[in-house]
N, C-alpha and C positions, 0 to 999 in steps of 0.2 A: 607443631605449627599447623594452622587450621588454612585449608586453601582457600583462594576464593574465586567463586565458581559465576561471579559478575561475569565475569566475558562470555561463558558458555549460554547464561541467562539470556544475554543480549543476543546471540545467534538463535535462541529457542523461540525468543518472541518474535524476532524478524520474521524467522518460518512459522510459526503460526500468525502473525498481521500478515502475510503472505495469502496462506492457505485459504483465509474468510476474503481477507479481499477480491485475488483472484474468482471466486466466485460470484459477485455484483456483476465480472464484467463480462464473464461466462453466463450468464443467466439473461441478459439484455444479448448478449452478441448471439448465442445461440442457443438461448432459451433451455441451460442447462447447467444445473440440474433438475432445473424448472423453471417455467416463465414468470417473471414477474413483473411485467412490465403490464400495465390496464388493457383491456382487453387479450392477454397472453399473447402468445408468439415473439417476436425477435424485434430488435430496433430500427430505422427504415437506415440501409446503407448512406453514407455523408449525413444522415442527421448529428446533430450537437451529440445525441447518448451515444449512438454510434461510435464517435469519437471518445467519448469516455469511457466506451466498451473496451474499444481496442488499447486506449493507452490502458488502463485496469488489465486487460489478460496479459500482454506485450510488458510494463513496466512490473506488472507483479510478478511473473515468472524471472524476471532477472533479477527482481527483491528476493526473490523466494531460492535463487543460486546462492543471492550473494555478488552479482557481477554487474559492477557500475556500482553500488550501491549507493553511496553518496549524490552524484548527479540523480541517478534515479530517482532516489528518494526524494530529492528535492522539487521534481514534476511532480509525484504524486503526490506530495505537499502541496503544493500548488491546485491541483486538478481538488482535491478537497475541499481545500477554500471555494472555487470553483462552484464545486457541487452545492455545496452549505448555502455560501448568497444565492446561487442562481437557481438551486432547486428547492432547497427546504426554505430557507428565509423569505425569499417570494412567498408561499404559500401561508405562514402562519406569522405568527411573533418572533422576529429574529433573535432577539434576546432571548429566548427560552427554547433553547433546544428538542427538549424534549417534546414540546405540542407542536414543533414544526416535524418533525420526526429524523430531526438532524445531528442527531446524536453519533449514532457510528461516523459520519462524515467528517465532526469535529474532533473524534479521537483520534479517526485515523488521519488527518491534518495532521496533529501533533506530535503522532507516534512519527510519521514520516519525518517531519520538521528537526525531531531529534536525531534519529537512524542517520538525516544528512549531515548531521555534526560527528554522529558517534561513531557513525561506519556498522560492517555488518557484523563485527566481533570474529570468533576465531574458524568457526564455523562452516566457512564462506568460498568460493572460487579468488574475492577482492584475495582474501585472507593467504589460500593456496598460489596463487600468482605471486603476492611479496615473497613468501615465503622459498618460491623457488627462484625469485631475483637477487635473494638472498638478505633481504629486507628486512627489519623489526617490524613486525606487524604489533601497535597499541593491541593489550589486554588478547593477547593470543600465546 
């Protein structure tokens, strides 16, 4: 009988959509692993990216446990959509992703959108919590 290794899957891509994410909001908040923001350096405290700094390091670090995952996930679903109309679709052809440069933004919309249905798989702190309530944890 052949196992299946679906739920291990789904905690692997969570931490890695973690790992890349996390970084957009470490790079805007403190310019690291490098600036990318126009002109470099960091994003101006209470501005709009700001704000999408800290929810990006703050909500991806607890995607990236595993803890909350479904609520979380669903902000940064949210904060995605966000990103896509308000900063790439302004800018080019909403419709075409790719010439607005709003590609990553609309997958990781999606990725999150499902992670909120799917949860974080077995993986997870969500996962280690049931499991010590004594819980069926789905696909763990």
């Amino acid at each position: 009988m052949k196992k299946d290794w679906s739920p291990q899957l789904l905690s692997i891509l969570r931490i890695v959509q973690a790992y890349l994410f996390i970084q957009f909001g470490t790079a805007k908040w403190f310019a690291f692993p490098a600036a990318i923001m126009p002109g470099g350096g960091t994003v101006p405290v209470g501005s709009l990216l700001w704000f999408a700094a800290v929810i990006e390091v703050v909500g991806g670090t607890l995607f990236l446990l595993g803890l909350f995952t479904r609520p979380v996930a669903f902000v940064l679903s949210g904060e995605m959509a966000v990103a896509y109309f308000h900063g790439h679709a302004s800018h080019g052809p909403w419709l075409w992703p790719v010439l607005n440069l709003g590609v990553p933004a609309v997958i990781s919309c999606f990725l999150f959108l499902y992670f909120s249905a799917a949860g974080a798989g077995p993986w997870s702190l969500d996962a280690l919590l049931e499991r010590r309530r004594g819980s069926v944890v789905p696909g763990s």
